[in-house]
C-alpha positions in Angstrom: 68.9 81.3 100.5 71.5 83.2 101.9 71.7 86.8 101.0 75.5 88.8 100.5 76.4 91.2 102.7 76.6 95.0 100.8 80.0 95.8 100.6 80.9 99.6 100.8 83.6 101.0 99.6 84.7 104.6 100.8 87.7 106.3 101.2 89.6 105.9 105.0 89.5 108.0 107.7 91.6 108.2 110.9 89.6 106.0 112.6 90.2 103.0 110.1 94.2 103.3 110.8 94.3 100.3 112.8 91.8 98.1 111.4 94.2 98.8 107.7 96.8 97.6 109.9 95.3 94.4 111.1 93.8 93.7 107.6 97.5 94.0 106.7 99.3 92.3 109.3 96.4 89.4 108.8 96.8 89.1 105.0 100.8 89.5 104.9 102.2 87.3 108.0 104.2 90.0 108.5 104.1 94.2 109.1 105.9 95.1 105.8 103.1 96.2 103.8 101.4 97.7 107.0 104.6 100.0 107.3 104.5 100.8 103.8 100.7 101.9 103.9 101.5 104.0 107.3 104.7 105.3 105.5 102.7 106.6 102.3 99.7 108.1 104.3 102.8 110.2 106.2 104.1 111.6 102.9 103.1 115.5 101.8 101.7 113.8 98.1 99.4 111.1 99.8 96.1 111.9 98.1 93.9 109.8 101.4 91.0 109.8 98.8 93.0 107.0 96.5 93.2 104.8 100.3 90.0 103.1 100.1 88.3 100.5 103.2 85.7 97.9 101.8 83.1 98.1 105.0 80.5 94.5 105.3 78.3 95.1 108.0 79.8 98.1 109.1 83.2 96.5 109.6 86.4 97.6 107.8 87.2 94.1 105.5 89.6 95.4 102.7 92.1 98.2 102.1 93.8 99.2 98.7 96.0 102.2 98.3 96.9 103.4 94.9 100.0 105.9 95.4 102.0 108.0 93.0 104.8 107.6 91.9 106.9 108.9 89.0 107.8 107.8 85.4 111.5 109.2 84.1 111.2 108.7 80.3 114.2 107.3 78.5 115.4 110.6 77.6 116.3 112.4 80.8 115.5 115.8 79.5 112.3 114.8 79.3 109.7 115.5 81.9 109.0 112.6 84.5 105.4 111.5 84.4 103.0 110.8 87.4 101.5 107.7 87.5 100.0 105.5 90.4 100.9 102.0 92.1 98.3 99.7 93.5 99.5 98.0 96.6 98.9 97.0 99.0 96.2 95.6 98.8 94.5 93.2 101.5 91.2 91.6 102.2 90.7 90.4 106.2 91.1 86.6 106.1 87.1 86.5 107.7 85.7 88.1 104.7 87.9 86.3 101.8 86.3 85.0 98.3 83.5 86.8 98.6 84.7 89.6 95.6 85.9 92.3 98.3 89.6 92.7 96.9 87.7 92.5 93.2 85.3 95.6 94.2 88.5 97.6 95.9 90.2 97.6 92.3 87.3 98.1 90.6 85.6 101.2 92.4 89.6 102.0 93.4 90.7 102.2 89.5 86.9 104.6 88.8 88.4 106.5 91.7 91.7 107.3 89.8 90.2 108.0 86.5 87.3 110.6 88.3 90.6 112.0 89.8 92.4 112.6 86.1 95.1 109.6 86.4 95.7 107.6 83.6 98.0 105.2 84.3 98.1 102.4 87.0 100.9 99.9 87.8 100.9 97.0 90.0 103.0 94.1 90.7 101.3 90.9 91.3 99.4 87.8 89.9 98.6 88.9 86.3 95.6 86.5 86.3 93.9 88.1 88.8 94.9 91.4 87.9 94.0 91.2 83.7 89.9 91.0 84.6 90.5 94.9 85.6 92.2 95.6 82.5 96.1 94.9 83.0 98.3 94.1 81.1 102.0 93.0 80.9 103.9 96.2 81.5 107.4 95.4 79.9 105.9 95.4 76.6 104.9 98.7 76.9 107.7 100.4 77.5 107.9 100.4 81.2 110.5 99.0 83.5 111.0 98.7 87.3 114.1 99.3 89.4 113.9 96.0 90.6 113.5 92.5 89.7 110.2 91.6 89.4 109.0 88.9 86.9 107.5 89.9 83.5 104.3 87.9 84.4 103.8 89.8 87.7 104.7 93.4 86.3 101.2 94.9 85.1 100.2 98.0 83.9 96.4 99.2 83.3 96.1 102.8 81.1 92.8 103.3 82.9 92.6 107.3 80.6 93.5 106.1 77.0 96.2 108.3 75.7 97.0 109.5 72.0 100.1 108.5 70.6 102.9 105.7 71.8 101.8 105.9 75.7 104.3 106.9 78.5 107.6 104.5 78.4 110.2 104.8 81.4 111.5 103.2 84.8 108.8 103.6 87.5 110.5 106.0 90.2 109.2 104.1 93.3 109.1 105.8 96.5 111.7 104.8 99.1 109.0 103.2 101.2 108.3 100.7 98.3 111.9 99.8 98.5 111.9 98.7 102.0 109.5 96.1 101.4 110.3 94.0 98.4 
């Protein structure tokens, strides 16, 4: 019997900048989400401990990045909230199906709760992403500034909040922009 390789999750570093890139180039086809992950990490909010690497063997095999971004309620005297996106995120195509991109969302979304967000969004395949707790986003009173299919816009309130929950267009940053 075979045993699995520990997989380590841990915030990146400087030296994991180019692996990150690879893993993204790799998993993508193309440098779009590479840029955006390079783009974020240059911005004065970038929080660097919500970039996490899954290491196997001492090897960087995953990268997730949750980012903020901001919430402008329907009434626009209102305050915007700040909220977080998941993406990208991106297992090496050596170390797929063996639950690295699982253990990045999980250890990333007890990352943001330990570091008092409550609120996650993420666009992508809402039957991979409702085992971590997401949900259809619309429903909830959330929109997004660009067209994105109800089934792949997902929300997870990862701090359960009192009252109707934070409703509102998702302010994305620019660099999110570029790549849809």
């Amino acid at each position: 019997m075979q045993e699995k390789a520990a997989i380590v999750i841990r915030p990146e570093a400087s030296r994991d900048f180019a692996a990150i890139r690879e893993i993204h180039l790799l998993s993508f086809g193309r440098e779009n989400e590479a840029v955006l992950v390079e783009t974020i990490r240059s911005r004065r909010d970038f929080v660097s401990s919500l970039s996490l690497v899954a290491d196997v063997e001492g090897r960087p095999a995953g990268h997730v990045l949750f980012s903020r971004i901001g919430i402008q309620p329907p009434d626009p005297k209102l305050p915007e909230e700040i909220a977080l996106a998941l993406a990208p995120l991106a297992v090496h195509p050596d170390f797929r199906n063996k639950g690295i991109g699982s253990e990045l969302v999980t250890q990333g979304l007890k990352t943001c709760r330990h570091h008092g967000y409550s609120l996650v969004v993420v666009v992508g395949e809402g039957s991979y992403y409702a085992r971590f707790g997401f949900i259809p986003a619309r429903p909830k009173g959330l929109e997004v500034p660009f067209p994105v299919p109800e089934r792949a816009f997902l929300v997870a309130e990862i701090v359960p909040r009192p009252g109707p929950g934070i409703r509102g267009t998702i302010r994305y940053p620019q660099a999110f922009l570029d790549v849809v």
